[in-house]
N, C-alpha and C positions, 0 to 999 in steps of 0.2 A: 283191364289189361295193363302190363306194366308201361314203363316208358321204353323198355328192353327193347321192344319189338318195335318202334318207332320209326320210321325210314320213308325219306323225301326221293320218290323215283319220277327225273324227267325224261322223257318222250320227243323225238324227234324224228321227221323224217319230211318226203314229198309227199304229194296227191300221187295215190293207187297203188301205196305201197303197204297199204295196212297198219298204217301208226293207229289208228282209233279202234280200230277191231281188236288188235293186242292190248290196248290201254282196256280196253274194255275186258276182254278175259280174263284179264291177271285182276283186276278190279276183281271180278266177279270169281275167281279163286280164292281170293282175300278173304271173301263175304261170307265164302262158302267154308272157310274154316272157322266163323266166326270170329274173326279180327273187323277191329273197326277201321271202314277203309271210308276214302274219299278222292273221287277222280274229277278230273277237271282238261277240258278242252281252252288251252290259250289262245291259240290261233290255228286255224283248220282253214284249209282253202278244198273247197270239194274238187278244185278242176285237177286233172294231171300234170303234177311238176312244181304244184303249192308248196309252199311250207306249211307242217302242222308236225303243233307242237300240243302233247300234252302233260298230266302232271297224273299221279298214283301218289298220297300220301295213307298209310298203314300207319294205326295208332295217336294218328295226331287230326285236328275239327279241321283247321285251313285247308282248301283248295290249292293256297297261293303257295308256290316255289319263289323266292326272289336269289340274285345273283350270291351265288356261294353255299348255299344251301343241300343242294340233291346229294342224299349220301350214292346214287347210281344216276349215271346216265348211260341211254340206252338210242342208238343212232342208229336210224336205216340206211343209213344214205351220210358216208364219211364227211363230204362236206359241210351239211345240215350237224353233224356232232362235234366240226370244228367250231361252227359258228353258235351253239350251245355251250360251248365247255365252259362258259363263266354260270351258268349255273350248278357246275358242279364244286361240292367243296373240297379243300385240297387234300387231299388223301384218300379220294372219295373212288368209287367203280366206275371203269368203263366199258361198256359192250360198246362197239360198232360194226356196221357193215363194214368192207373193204372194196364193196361196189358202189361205184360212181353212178349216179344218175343225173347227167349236167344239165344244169341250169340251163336254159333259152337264153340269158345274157351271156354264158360261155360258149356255148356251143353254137352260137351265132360269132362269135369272137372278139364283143363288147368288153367281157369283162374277161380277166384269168380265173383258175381253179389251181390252188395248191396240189403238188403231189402227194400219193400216198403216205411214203415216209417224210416229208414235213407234217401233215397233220398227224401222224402216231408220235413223233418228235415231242409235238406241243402238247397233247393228252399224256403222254409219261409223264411232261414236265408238271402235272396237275394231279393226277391221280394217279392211288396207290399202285393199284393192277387194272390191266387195261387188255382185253381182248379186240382184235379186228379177224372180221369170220366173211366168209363169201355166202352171203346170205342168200344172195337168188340162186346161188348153184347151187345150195344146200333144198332149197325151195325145190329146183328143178326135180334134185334128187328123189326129194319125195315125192314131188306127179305135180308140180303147181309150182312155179316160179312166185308166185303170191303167197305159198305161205314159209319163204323165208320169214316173212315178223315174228313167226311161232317157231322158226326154228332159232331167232335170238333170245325169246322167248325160254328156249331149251336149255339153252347156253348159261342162263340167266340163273333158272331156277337150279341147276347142275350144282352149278360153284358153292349152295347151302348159305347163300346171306341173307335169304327171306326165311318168315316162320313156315314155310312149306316147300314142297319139293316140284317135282315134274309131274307126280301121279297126280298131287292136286289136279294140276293145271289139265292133266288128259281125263280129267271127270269131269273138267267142267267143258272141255270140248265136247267131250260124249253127249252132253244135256244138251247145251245152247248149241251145235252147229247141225246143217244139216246133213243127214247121214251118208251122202255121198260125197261131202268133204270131210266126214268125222274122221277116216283112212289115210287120206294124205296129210293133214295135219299133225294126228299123232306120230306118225311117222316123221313129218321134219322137226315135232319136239324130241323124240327120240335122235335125230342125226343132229340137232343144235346140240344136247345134253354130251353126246357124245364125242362132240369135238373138245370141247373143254377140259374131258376127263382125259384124254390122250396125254 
């Protein structure tokens, strides 16, 4: 495969939002068009409200993302993609949620949390194009507030910057999920895909 197809995707989000189940699909879309892919969990806290971060490299052997690198970053949670953006390189994609899910040191009122538009402020100042999408209302829309990740997911594959589209990614739902969430998933990759075409 050439180097064409090359691209360093970071991952970001909380515990229970689905950052690993996404890393994991789009992995396994990758696989399934025969691209060489390679995913990697950096730090993953299983409890609710962790940080977990992972990595998707297409076309290249490393696991590892270091600072400056990720031709996309993809946030569930605007905070968690504030405090990722130095792995993204400059010029580089951004998806994010627009929903907040606060920390326990903020929403105890130890620490502050930047507003919205400061953190979309400092992601323009970084990368090329940059989307912020209401991912759990998107989620809700489809019947599951949890599979906003697959509807950034949506969003993701819409825009044409991987070697495959949305259908990929709704065949590999079809296979690996179980069939009474195969419905509401495809659905919110359909309502992600189609926010971005707007």
């Amino acid at each position: 495969m050439s180097n064409r197809h090359a691209l360093r995707i970071f991952m970001t989000g909380v515990g229970g939002q689905g950052t690993l189940t996404a890393t994991s699909l789009l992995a396994q879309a990758a696989a399934d068009q025969g691209l060489e892919v390679t995913s990697g969990e950096i730090h993953g806290m299983a409890q609710r409200g962790g940080v977990v971060e992972s990595t998707i490299l297409i076309g290249l052997k490393s696991p590892k993302i270091g600072p400056g690198e990720a031709d996309i970053l993809l946030g569930f949670e605007p905070l968690e993609t504030l405090r990722a953006l130095p792995y993204l390189k400059p010029g580089g994609l951004a998806l994010s949620s627009d929903e907040f899910i606060r920390p326990l040191s903020v929403a105890s009122g130890k620490e502050s949390c930047p507003d919205l538009a400061t953190i979309k402020a400092k992601v323009a100042e970084c990368a090329a194009r940059s989307w912020f999408l209401p991912c759990q209302a998107m989620g809700a829309e489809a019947g599951a507030v949890q599979s906003g990740n697959i509807a950034l997911l949506g969003a993701l594959l819409a825009l044409d910057v991987l070697p495959f589209g949305p259908e990929a990614l709704k065949r590999t739902i079809e296979k690996n999920m179980r069939p009474r969430l195969v419905e509401i998933n495809v659905r919110a990759l359909e309502i992600g895909a189609k926010a971005v075409a707007a």
